[in-house]
MIDRENGU-933711 format. One record per residue: x, y, z of N, C-alpha, C in turn; residue in three letters. Coordinates in steps of 0.05 Angstrom, whole numbers, plus 5000, padded with zeros to 4 digits. Example, Ala and Ser with C-alpha at 12.3 -4.5 7.8 and 13.67 -1.06 7.14 Angstrom:
BEGIN
526448865156524649105156526449345156Ala
525749555142527349795143525850015157Ser
//
This chain:
BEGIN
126906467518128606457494127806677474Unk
130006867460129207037442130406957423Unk
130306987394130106947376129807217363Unk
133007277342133107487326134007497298Unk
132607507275133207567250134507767245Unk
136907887235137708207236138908127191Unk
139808337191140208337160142408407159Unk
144208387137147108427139149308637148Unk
147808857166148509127172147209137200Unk
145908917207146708787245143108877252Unk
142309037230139509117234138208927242Unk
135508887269134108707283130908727256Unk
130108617238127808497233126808387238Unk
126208217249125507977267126207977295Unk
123907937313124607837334121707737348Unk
122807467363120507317375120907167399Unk
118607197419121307137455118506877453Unk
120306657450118306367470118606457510Unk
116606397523117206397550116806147557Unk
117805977583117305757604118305537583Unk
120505507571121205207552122205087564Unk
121204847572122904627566125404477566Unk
127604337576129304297564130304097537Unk
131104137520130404007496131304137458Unk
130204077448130704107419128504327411Unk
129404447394126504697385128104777354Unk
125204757336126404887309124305107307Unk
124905367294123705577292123405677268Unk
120405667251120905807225121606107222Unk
121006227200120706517201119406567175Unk
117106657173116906757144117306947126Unk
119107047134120307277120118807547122Unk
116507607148116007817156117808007168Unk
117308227176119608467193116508547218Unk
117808527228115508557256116908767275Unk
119608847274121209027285119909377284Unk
119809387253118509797250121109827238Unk
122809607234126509797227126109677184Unk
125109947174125510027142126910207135Unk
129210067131131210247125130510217091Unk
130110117076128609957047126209857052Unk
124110017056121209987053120609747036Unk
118409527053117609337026115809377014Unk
114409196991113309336982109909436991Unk
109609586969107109846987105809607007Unk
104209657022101909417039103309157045Unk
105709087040106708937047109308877073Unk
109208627089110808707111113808527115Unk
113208467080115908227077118408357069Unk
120508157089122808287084123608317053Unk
125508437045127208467022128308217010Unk
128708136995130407886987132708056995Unk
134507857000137007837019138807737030Unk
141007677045142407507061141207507086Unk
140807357110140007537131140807297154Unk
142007277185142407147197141407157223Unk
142507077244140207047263141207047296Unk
140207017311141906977349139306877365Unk
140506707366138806607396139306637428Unk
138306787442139006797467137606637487Unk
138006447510137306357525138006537548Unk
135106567570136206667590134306577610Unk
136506367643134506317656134206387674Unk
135906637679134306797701136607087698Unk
136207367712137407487704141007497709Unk
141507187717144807187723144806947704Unk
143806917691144506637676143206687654Unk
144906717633143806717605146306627582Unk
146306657561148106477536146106547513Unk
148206597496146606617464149406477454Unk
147606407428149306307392151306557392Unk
150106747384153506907372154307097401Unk
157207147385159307257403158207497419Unk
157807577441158007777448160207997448Unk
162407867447165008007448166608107438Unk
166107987415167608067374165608137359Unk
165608437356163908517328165308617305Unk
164308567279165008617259163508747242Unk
165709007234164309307233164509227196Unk
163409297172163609177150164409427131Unk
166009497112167109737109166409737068Unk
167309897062166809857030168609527009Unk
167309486999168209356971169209436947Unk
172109416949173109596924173909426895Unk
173709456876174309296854176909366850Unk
179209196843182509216842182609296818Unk
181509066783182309016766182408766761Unk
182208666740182808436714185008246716Unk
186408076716188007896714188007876686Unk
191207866678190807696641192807456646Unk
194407586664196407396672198507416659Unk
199707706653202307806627201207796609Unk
199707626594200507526567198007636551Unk
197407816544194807876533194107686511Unk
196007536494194807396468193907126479Unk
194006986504193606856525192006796541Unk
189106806531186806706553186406496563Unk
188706266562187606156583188606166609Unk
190506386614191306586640190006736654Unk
187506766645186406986653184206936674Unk
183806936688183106776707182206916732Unk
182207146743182607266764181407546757Unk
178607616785178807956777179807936814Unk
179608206819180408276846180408506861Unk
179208446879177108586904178808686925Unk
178408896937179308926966177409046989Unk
177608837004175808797016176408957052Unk
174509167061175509277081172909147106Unk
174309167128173209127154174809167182Unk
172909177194173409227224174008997249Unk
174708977263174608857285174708957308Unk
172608897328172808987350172708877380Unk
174708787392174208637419177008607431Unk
176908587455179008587476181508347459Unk
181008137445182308017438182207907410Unk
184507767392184707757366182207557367Unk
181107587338179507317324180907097331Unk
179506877328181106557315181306487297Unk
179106647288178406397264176806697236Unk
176806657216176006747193174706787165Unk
172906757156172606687130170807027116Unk
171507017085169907107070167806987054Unk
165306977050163406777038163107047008Unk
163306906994162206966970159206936952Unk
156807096953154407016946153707156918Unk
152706976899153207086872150207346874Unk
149307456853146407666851143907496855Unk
143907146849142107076858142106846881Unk
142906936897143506996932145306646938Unk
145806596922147806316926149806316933Unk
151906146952154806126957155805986945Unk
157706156925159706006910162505936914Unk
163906046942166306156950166606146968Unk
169106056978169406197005172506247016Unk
173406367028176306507026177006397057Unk
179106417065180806347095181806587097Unk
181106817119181007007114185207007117Unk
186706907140189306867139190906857121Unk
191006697108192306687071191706937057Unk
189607087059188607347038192107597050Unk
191807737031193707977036192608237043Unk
192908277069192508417083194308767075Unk
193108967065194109207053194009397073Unk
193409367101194509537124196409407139Unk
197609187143199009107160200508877140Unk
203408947148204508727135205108537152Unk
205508347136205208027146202507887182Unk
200508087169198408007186196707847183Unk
195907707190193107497183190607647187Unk
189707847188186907957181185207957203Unk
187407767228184407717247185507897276Unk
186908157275187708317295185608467313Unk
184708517331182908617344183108727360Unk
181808997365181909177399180509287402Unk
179009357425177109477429176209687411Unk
177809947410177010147391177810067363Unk
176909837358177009697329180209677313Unk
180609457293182009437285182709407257Unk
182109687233182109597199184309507190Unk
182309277170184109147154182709087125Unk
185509117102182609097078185608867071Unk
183408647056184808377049183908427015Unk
185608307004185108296972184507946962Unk
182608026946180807776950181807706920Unk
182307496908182407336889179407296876Unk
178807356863175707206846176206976824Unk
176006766815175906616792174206796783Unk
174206836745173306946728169806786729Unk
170806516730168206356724166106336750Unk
166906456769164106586795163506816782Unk
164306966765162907146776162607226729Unk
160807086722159507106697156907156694Unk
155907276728152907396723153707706727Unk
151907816718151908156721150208136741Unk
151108316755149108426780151508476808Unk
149108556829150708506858152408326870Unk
154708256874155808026889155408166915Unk
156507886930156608026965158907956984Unk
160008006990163407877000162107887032Unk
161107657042160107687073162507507089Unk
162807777117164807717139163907547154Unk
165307307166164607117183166507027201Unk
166907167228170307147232167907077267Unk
169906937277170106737309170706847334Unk
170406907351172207007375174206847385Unk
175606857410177506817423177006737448Unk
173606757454173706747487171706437493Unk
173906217485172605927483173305897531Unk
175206037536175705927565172906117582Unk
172406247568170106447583167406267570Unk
166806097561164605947554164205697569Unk
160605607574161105297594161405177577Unk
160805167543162104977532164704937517Unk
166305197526168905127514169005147486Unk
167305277468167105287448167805607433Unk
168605627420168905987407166106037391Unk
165706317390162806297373163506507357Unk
162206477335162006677313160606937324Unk
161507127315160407467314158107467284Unk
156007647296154207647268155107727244Unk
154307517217155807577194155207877179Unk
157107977176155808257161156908237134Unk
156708437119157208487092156508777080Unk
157908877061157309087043157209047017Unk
154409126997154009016978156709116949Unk
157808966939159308926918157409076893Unk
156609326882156109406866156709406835Unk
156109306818157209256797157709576783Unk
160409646772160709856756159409866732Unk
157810076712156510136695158410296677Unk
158910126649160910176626159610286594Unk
160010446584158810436554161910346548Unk
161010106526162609956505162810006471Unk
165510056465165410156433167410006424Unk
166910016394170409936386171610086371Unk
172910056357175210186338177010016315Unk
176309986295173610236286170810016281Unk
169110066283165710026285165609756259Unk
164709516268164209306263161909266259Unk
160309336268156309306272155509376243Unk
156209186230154309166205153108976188Unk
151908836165153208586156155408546141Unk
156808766131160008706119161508686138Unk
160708916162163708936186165509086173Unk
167808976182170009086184172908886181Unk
174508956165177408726170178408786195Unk
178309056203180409076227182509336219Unk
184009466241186309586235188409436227Unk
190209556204191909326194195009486194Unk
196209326202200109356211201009176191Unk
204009156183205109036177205208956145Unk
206208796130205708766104207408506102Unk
205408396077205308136079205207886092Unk
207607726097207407546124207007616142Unk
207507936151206808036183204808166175Unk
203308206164200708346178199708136193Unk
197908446206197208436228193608476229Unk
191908426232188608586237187408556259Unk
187308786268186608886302183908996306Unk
182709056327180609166340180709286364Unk
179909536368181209676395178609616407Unk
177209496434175409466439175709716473Unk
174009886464173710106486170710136512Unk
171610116532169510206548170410486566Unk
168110556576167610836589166910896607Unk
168411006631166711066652166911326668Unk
164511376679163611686687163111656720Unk
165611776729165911766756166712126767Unk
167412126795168612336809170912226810Unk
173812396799176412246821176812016802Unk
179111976803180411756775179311486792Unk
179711286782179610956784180710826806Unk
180710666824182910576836183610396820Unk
182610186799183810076790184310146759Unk
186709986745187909966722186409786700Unk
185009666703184809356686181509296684Unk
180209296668177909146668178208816650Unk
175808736653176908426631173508526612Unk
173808486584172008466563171108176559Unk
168508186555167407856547166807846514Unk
168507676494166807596469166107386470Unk
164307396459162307176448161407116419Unk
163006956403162006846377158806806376Unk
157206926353153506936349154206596349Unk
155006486330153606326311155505946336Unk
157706036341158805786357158105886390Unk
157906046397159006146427161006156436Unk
163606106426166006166443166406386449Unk
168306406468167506606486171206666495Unk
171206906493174607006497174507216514Unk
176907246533176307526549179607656539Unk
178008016542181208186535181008266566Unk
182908456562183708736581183808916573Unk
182509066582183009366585184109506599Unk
185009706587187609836603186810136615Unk
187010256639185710496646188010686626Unk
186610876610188711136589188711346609Unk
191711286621192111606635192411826627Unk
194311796597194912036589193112206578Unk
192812436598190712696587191212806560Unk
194312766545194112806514193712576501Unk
192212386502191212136487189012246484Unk
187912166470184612286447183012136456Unk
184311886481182611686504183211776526Unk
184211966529185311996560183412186574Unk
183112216604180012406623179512586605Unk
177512556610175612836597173712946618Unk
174113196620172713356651169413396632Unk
167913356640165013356635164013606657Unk
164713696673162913826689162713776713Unk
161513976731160113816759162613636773Unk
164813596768167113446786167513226767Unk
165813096752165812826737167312916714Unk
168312646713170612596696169912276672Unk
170612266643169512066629172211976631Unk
172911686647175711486641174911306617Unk
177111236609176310946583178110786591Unk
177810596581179110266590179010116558Unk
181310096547181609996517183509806509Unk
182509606495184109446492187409396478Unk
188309646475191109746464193409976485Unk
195009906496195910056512199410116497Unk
200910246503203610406497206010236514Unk
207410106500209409986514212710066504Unk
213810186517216510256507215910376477Unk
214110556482213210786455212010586431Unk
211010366435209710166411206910096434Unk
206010106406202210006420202309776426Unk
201709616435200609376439197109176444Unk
197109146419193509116424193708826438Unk
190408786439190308556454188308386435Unk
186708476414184708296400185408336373Unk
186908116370188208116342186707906329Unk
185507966299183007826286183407756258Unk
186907716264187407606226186207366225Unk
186407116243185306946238182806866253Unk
182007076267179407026274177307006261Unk
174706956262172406896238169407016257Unk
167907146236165407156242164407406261Unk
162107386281160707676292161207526321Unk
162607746327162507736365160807946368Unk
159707846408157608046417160708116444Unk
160308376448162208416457161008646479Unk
161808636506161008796531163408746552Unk
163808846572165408786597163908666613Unk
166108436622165408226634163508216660Unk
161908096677161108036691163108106717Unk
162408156743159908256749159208586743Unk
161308676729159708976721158309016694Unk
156909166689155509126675155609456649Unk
154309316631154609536605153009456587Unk
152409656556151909436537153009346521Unk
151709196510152608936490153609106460Unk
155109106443156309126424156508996403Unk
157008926379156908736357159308816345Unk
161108596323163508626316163408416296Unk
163308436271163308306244166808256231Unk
167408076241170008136224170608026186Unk
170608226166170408256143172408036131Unk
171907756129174307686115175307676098Unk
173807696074174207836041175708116050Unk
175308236050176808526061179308326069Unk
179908216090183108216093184708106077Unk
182307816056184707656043185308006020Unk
183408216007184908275991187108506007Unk
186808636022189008716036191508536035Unk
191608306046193308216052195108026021Unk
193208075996194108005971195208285965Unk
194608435965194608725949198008795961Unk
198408695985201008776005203808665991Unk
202808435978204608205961204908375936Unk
203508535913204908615900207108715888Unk
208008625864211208735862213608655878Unk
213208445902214808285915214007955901Unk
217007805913216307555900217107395929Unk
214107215934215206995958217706895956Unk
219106925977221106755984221606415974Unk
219006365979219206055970219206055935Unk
218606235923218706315888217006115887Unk
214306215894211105995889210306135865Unk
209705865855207006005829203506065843Unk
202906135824199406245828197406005845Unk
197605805858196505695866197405705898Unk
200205635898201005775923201405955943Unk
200606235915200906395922197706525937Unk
196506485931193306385936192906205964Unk
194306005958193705955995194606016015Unk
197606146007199006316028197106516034Unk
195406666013193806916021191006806044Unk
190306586029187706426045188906376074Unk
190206246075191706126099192106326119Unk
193006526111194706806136191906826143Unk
189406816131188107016149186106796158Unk
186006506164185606276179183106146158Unk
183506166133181706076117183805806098Unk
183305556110184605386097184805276064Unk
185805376048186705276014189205056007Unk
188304775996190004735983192204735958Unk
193704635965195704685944194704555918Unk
195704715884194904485863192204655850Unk
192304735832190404955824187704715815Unk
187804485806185404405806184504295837Unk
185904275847185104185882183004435892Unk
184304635882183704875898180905005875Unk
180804865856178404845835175704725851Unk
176004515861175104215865173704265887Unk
175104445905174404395936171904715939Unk
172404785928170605085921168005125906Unk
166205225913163805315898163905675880Unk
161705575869161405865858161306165870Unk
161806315857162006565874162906855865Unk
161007095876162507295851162907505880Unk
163907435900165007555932167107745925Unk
167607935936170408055933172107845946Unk
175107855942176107645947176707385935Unk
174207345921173807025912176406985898Unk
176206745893178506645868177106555841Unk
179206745821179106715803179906515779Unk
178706285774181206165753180306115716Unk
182506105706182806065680183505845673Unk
182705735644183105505630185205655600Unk
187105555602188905615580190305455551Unk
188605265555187005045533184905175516Unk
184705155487182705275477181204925464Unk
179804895476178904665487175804695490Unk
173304475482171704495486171004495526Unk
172004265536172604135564174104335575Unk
172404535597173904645619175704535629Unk
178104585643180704555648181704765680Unk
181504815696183605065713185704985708Unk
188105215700191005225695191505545712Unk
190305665719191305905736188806025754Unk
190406135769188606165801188806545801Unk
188106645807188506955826186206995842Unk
186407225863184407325868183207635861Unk
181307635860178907795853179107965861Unk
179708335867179508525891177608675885Unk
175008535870172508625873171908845853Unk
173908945842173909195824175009065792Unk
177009225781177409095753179908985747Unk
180308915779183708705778184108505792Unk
185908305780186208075789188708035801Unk
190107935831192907895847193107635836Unk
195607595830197407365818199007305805Unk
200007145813203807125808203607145781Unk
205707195752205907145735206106855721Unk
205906745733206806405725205806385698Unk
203706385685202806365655202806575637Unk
204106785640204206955625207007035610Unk
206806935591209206935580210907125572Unk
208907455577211207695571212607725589Unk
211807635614214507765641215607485637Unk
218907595637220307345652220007205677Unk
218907355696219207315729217307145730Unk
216406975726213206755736212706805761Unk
214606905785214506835808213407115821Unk
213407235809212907635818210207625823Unk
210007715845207207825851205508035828Unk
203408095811202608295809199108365819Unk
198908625794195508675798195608735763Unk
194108505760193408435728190608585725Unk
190108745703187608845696186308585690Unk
183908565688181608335693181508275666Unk
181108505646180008495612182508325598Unk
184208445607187308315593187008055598Unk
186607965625187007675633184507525614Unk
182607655612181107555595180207485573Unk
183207695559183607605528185907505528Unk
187807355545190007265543189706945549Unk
186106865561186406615561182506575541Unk
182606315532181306375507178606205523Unk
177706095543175806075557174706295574Unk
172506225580171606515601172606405634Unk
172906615641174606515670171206435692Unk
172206395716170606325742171406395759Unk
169506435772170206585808169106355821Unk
170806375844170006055864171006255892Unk
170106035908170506055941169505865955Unk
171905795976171605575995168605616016Unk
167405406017165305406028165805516060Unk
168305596073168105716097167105986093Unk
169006056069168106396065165606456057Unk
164606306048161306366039159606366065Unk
160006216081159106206105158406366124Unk
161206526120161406736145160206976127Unk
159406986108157907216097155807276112Unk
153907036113151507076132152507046164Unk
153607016172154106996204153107196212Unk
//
């Protein structure tokens, strides 16, 4: 009886012959020595242990030189070819993660023997050598042959590359995956036990691609950033282009990467897309470096019927994401502060000289501003007194007492834009007629027009995310 360890590329490491057995049951360890001389990956110095690895095995029985039988096929081999990465799944909808679901592989191999496979599978092993997966190789879509099942075979071999589906959630380690072939023969009437046998499993290692990650424009601070901003008033908009980079020969085969955020302070966790920038006049599009290599980017904003379309829109988002491309390729990590004082006064400052539709006074006009950018304010200027602490933030809210009154009072709300003006409706000011008009009141005026000294307040969310 011989006994062979080989490694995923059919290489023999192992081998050990019992003579004169028995008929009966036999289990055989192996300790992960190489006893063969075959180092194709040297271990280490003075040492004669294999590599960590996948690695499988054949047993041959032979009882004399016309009678012999082994475990795997003699007759079907499977030749193991590259692993290509497709692209990202969002599933259409970029504002939509919980579609996103899918990256995707294409997977090439060989077959070789007088007759088709039976039978099929792809095994999926994550970087720390586990099976999480496993595919029917038939159902997969076969990109040399249409309407084939994957399992065609002939002697001078038969390629086929199948496109492999990944769930997002196998594959959230960085490192190596391994897509290993495990496909059956055909020749169960040529066996005494009538049985089909597997061909040895091979595989080619799944290499994770290497990305530098940026954004647009640069968040990494403790203020951050609001974001790029579109629109005015009810439609704004505050965006983040989140960019990665890569330095290859020869463009991409694929279109799409997926980005991982991660909230510091909660952990949630969101994935974008990235879009491969073809156009060589985009200020993102190849850049020839030299030597054949070319720098591609992959960004979270792509051109649709001549309008951008981003994908990480952060009006109402809150706080510091750590931000990299997703698993299994790898890059570094990034930081992204989103400024929310910065947007409420943007998005106050947009309202001037217009009057809401709903013709709100200064208290409503104030939580419409809180509200758009996911910071919740009630209605009712002492509500919105009551529920708030102290605070001298850009942003904050401002209010006045217009009682000349020993006993503080709030009777008017604005906000603060950090400098020497205050946003808010006219409602108490008796020279404009309009109560309902948006303006930008100088601070001093407001200060001699009401006969208490004013206060700055802010909702305990916003204070919060200062330190995040």
């Amino acid at each position: 009886m011989r006994v062979r360890i080989y490694d995923m590329n059919r290489n023999v490491v192992y081998e050990v012959t019992e003579q004169k057995l028995c008929p009966g049951g036999y289990s055989f360890p192996w300790d992960g020595t190489v006893n063969t001389g075959y180092y194709e990956y040297p271990p280490d110095e003075w040492s004669n242990i294999a590599p960590a690895g996948l690695y499988t095995f054949d047993v041959e029985v032979i009882a004399n030189p016309y009678d012999r039988d082994a475990v795997r096929s003699q007759a079907l081999t499977v030749v193991p070819g590259p692993v290509e990465y497709l692209g990202y799944d969002d599933g259409g909808t970029p504002d939509d993660e919980s579609d996103d679901n899918h990256l995707y592989y294409l997977r090439w191999y060989a077959l070789y023997s007088g007759r088709d496979a039976s039978y099929g599978e792809i095994w999926l092993y994550d970087p720390e050598l586990d099976m999480v997966w496993s595919w029917i190789v038939p159902v997969l879509q076969c990109v040399v042959h249409e309407n084939c099942d994957g399992l065609t075979a002939n002697p001078n071999g038969e390629t086929h590359g199948v496109i492999i589906p990944v769930p997002v959630s196998l594959m959230e380690k960085a490192g190596t995956y391994r897509f290993v072939l495990h496909f059956y023969d055909d020749y169960a009437d040529t066996y005494k036990n009538h049985q089909v046998k597997a061909a040895l499993e091979v595989n080619t290692l799944a290499e994770p691609l290497s990305f530098e990650v940026s954004t647009d424009p640069s968040g990494d601070s403790q203020e951050g950033h609001p974001g790029h901003q579109v629109g005015q008033r009810d439609t704004i908009k505050f965006y983040v282009v989140i960019k990665a980079t890569l330095i290859r020969r020869g463009k991409p085969s694929f279109e799409t990467i997926g980005f991982m955020l991660k909230r510091t302070k909660t952990g949630e966790v969101k994935r974008k897309t990235g879009y491969l920038v073809n156009d060589p006049n985009d200020p993102d599009g190849p850049k020839d470096l030299g030597g054949g290599l070319k720098r591609w980017t992959f960004r979270t904003h792509k051109v649709v019927n001549d309008e951008g379309v981003t994908d990480w829109v952060i009006t109402r988002e809150k706080g510091r994401w750590e931000i990299k491309v997703a698993p299994p390729h790898e890059s570094n990590t990034i930081k992204f502060k989103i400024n929310k004082r910065a947007q409420i006064v943007r998005v106050a400052n947009s309202w001037v000289g217009a009057i809401p539709s709903d013709r709100e006074l200064c208290d409503a006009f104030v939580a419409r501003v809180y509200n758009h950018v996911g910071i919740s304010l009630p209605l009712g200027v002492g509500k919105q007194y009551n529920s708030t602490t102290e605070d001298i933030g850009v942003g904050c809210l401002i209010f006045y007492d217009d009682e000349d009154e020993p006993e503080w009072e709030p009777a008017h709300a604005g906000i603060w834009d950090g400098g020497s003006s205050v946003i808010d409706t006219n409602c108490k000011l008796e020279e404009h007629k309009d109560p309902y008009r948006v303006m930008k009141h100088d601070q001093q005026k407001l200060e001699d027009k009401y006969p208490n000294e004013s206060r700055k307040r802010a909702p305990k969310e916003l204070k919060d995310l200062d330190g995040e």
